[in-house]
C-alpha positions in Angstrom: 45.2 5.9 -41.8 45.4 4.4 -38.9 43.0 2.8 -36.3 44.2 4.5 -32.8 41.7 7.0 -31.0 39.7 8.9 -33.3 40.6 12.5 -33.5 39.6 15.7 -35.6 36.4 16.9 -37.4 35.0 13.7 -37.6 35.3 12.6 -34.2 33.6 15.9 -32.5 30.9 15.9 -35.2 30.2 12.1 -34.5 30.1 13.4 -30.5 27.9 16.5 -31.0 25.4 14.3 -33.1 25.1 11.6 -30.3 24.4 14.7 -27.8 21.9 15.6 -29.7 20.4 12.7 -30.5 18.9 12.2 -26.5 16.3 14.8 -24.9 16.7 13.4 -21.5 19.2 15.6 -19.3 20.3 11.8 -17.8 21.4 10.8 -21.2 22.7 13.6 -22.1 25.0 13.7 -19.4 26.2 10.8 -20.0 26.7 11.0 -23.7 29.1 14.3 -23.2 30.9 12.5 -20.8 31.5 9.2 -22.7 32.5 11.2 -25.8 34.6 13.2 -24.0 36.3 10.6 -22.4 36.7 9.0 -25.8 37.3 12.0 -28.0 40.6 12.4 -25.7 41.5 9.3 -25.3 41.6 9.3 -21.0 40.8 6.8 -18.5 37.9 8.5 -16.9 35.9 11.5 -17.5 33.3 12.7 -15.0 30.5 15.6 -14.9 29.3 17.6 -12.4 25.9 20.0 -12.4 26.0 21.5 -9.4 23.4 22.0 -6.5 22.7 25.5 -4.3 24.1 23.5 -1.6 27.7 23.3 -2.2 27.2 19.6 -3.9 26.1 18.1 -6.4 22.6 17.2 -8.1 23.9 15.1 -10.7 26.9 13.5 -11.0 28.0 11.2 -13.8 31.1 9.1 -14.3 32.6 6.4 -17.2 35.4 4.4 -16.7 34.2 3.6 -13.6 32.5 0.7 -13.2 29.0 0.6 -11.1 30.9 -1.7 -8.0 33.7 0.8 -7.9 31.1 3.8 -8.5 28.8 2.4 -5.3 32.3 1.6 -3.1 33.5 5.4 -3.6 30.4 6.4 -1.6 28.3 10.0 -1.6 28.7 12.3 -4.6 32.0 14.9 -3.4 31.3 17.9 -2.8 32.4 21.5 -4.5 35.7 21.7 -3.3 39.4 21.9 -4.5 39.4 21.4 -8.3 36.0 20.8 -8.8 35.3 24.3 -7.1 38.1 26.5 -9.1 35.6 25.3 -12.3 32.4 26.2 -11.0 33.0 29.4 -9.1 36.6 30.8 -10.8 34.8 29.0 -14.7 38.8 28.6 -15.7 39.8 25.6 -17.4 42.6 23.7 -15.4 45.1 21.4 -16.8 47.6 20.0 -14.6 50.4 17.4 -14.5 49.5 15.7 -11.3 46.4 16.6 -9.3 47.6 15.3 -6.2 50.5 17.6 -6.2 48.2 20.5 -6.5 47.4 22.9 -3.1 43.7 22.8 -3.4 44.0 18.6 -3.7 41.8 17.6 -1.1 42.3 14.0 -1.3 39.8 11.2 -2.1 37.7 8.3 -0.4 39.3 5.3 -0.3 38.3 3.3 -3.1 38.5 5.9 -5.7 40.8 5.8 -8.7 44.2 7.0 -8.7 43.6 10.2 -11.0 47.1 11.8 -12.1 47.1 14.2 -15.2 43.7 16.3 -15.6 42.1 18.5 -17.7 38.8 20.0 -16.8 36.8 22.6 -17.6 33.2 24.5 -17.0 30.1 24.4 -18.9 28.2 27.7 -19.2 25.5 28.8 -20.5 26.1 33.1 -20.7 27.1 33.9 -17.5 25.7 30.5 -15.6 28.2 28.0 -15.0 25.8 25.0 -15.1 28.1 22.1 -15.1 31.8 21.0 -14.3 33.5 18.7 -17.0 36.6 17.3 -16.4 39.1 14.2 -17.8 41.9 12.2 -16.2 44.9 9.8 -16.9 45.1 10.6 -21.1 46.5 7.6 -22.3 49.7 8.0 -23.6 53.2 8.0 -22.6 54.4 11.0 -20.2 57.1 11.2 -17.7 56.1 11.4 -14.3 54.7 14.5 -13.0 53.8 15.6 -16.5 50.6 16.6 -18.3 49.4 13.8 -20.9 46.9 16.2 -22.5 47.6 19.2 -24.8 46.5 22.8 -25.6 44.8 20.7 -28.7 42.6 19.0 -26.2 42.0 21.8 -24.2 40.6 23.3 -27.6 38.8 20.5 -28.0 37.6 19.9 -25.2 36.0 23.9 -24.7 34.5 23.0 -28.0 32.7 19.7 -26.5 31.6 21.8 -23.9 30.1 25.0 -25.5 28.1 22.1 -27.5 26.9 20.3 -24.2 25.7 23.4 -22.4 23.1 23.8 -25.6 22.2 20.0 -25.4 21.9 20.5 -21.4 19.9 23.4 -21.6 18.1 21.6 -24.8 17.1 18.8 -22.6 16.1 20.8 -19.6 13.8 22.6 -21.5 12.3 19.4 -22.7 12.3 18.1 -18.9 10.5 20.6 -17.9 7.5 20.6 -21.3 7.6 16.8 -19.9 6.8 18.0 -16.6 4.5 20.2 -17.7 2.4 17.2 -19.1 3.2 15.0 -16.8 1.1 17.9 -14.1 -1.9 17.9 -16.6 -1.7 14.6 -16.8 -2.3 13.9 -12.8 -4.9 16.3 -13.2 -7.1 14.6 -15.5 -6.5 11.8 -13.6 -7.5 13.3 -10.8 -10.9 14.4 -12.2 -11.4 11.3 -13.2 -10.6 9.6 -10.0 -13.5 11.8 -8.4 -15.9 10.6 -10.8 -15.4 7.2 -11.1 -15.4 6.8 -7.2 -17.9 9.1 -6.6 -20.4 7.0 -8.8 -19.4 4.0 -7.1 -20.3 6.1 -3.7 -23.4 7.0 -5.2 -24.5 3.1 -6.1 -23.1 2.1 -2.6 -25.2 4.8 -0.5 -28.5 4.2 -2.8 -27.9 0.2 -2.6 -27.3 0.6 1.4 -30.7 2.3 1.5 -32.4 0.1 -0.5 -31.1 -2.9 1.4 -31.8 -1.1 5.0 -35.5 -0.4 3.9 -36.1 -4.2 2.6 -34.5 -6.1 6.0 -37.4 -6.5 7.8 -40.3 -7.1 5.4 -38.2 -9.1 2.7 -34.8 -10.3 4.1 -33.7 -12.4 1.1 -33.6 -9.6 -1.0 -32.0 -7.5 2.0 -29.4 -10.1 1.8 -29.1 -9.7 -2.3 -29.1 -6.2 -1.9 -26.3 -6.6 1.1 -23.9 -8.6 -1.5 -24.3 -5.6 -3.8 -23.0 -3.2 -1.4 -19.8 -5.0 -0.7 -18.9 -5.6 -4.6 -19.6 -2.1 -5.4 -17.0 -1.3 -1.9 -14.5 -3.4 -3.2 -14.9 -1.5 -6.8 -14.4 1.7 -5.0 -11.5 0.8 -2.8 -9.7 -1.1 -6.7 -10.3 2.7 -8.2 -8.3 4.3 -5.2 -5.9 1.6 -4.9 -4.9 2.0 -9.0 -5.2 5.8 -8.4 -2.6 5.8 -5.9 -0.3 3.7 -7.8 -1.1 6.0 -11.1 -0.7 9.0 -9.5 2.7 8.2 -7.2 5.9 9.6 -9.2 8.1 7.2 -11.0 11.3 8.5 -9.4 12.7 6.9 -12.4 16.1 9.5 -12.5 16.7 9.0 -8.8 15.8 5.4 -8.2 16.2 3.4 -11.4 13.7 1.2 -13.9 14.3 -2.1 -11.6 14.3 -0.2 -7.8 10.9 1.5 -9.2 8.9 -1.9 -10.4 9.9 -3.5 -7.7 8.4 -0.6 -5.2 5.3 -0.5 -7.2 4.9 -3.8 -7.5 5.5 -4.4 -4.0 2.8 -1.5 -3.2 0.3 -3.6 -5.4 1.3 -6.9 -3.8 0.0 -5.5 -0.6 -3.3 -3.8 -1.7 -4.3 -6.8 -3.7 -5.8 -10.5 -2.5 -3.8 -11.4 -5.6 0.4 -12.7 -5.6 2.0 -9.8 -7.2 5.8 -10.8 -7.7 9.0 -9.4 -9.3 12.2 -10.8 -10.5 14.8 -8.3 -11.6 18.3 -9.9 -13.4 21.5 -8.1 -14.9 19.4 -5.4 -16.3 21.6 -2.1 -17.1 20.6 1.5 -17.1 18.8 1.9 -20.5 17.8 5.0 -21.9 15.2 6.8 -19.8 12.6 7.0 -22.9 13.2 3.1 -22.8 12.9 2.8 -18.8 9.5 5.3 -19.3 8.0 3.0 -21.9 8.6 -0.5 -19.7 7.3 1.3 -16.7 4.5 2.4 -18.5 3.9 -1.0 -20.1 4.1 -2.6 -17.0 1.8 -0.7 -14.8 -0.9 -1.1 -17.9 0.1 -4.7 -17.7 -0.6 -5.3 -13.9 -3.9 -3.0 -14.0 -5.3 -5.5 -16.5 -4.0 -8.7 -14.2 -5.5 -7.5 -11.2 -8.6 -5.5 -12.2 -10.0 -7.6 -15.3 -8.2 -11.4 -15.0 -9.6 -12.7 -12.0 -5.9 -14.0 -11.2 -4.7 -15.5 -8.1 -0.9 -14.7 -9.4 0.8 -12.4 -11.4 4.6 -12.6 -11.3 6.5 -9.9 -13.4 10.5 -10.6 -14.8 13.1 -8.4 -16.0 15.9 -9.4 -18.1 19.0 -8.5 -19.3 19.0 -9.6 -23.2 21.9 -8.0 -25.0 22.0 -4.5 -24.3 18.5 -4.2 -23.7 15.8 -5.5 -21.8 12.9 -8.3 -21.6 10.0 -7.3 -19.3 7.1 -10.0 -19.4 4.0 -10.1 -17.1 2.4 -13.3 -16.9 -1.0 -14.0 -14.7 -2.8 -17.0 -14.0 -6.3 -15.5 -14.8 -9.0 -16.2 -17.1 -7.5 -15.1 -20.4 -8.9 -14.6 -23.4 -9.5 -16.1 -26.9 -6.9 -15.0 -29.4 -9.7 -14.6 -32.3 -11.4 -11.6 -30.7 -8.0 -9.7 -30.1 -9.4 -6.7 -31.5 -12.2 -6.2 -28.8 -9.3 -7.6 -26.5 -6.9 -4.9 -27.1 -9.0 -2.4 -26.9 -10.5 -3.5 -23.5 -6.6 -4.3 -22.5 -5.0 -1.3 -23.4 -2.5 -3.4 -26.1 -2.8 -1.0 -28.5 -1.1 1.7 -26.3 1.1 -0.7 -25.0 2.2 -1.6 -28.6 2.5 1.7 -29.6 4.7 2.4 -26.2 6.6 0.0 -27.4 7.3 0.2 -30.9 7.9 4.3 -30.0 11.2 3.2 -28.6 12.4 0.5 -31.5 11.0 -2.3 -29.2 8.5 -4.6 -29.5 5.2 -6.7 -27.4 3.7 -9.6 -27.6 0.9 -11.1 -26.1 -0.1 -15.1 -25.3 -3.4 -16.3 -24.1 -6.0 -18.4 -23.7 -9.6 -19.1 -21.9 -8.6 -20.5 -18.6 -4.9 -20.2 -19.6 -4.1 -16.9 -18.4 -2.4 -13.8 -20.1 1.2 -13.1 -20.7 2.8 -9.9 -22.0 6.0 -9.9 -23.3 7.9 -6.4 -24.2 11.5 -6.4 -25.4 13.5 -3.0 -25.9 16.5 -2.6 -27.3 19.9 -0.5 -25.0 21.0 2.6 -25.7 
């Protein structure tokens, strides 16, 4: 037996059990298109799930890297090859794309693609994605097709699979979303409460104060000082609302571009240094990049609402094929021996459980007067 590119029953039962191993549409995505890409033994495989404006909504590539990904430029559009998939849903398998009529050309720094083989994904009648391979490696003469009826074959077969793992994972998307809309709501409701007692105590303190200046000013004052720390409690509530309440835009913008706007957001509503460091950190699974986020955000809310700290400054790392996030703040702390109380105060219990729901782990180091750091490690994809 040899050790050369895997091929056969094996091989497209390894690649439909990593399909359906991922719920997210993202990952699953990119799971067909790396198993494609290696199931056939080519240089680059791409997928296309088209838009209702004659482009693209999502777009992913492998065997490109990300500088070569970001050079190429906007997504292309549904044109040429890409377009006889989608609207004709033929397979096409040519010798030389560039030599075909409907070639349109490419940007400048895209790969030189030569033999292809692509074909649609469809689910009944809907043709919900484009998938498509290029430059089989393999000896060919020039002008002819590397890749074979076989792979054609096997190829429709990855493909019949991927449209049930899309439309899997869209489903799921959308249960998510669901939740995700009955979440905000609760937070909502919440938010309404929580402020309007803090109203309440601010109107009833303001009228108690304005009653008491002129017969007994030092307890007008007292009453005064009241009034501004139940004003700052409101405007905290609203400020970790908004935060709470914006939308991740995790798919569109990425785990690192989405701490660093939050945090950023946070830095400017709070008296407190909020800082973040972001290095060499790849994509990770988006159940991963949910569960940092998540820890994070829980993180900071404790820093800046229950610390007292002057500094919070928030890394994350590249370790392996995962990632380190830690939150460190320069706050009061608290004494390891009454953890329990702690946690539950802190949220660490959710955050452990965030964490340990994706194979990761947290810890957390503190001290009176030493401040608090939370470290949360996940493993890649």
């Amino acid at each position: 037996m040899n050790d050369g590119p895997r091929s056969g029953l094996a091989a497209v039962s390894s690649a439909l059990l990593a399909m359906s191993r991922h719920l997210e549409v993202r990952d699953v995505l990119k799971t067909i298109v790396a198993s494609a890409r290696e199931l056939l033994d080519a240089q680059y495989a791409a997928l296309g799930v088209p838009d209702d404006h004659g482009g693209f909504a999502q777009f992913v590539v492998d065997g490109v890297s990300d500088a070569q990904w970001r050079a190429i430029g906007p997504l292309p559009r549904q044109h040429g090859i890409l377009a006889a998939m989608l609207r004709e849903a033929t397979p096409q398998r040519l010798g030389d794309v560039r030599t075909d009529p409907r070639f349109g050309g490419w940007p400048a720094a895209h790969p030189e693609l030569a033999d292809f083989l692509g074909l649609p994904i469809r689910d009944g009648d809907e043709v919900i994605g484009a998938l498509f391979l290029a430059n089989k490696n393999c000896p060919k003469p020039e002008g002819t097709c590397g890749f074979t009826a076989e792979d054609e074959e096997l190829l429709s077969i990855l493909a019949q699979h991927a449209a049930i793992a899309l439309t899997n994972a869209r489903l799921y998307e959308r249960s998510r979303e669901l939740t995700i809309a009955e979440e905000r709501s609760r937070l909502a409701h919440e938010l309404h409460d929580a402020v309007s007692q803090k109203l309440f105590s601010l109107r009833l303190t303001a009228q108690a104060a304005a009653a008491l200046v002129d017969r007994d000013p030092a307890r007008a004052k007292g009453e005064l000082q009241q009034v501004a720390v139940l004003a700052a409690e409101a405007a905290d509530e609203l400020r970790a609302a908004v935060v709470e309440l914006r939308p991740a835009a995790l798919d569109e913008d990425g785990l690192v571009a989405t701490l660093r706007t939050q945090i950023q957001v946070l830095d400017r509503a709070h008296s407190a240094r909020v800082t973040f460091t972001g290095r060499g950190v790849r994509a990770l699974p988006a159940a991963q990049e949910e569960a940092v986020l998540r820890v994070a955000q829980e993180a900071l809310h404790n820093a800046l609402r229950h610390s007292g700290a002057d500094r919070v400054d928030v890394t994350l790392i590249r370790r392996g094929n995962g990632a380190v996030l830690r939150v460190a703040d320069d706050g009061g702390g608290f004494e390891p021996g009454t953890v329990r109380r702690a946690g539950r105060h802190l949220g660490l219990v959710s955050m452990r459980d965030r964490a340990n729901g994706v194979g990761g782990s947290l810890t957390v180091e503190s001290a009176p007067g030493k401040g608090t750091t939370i470290e949360m490690e996940v493993p890649g994809g």
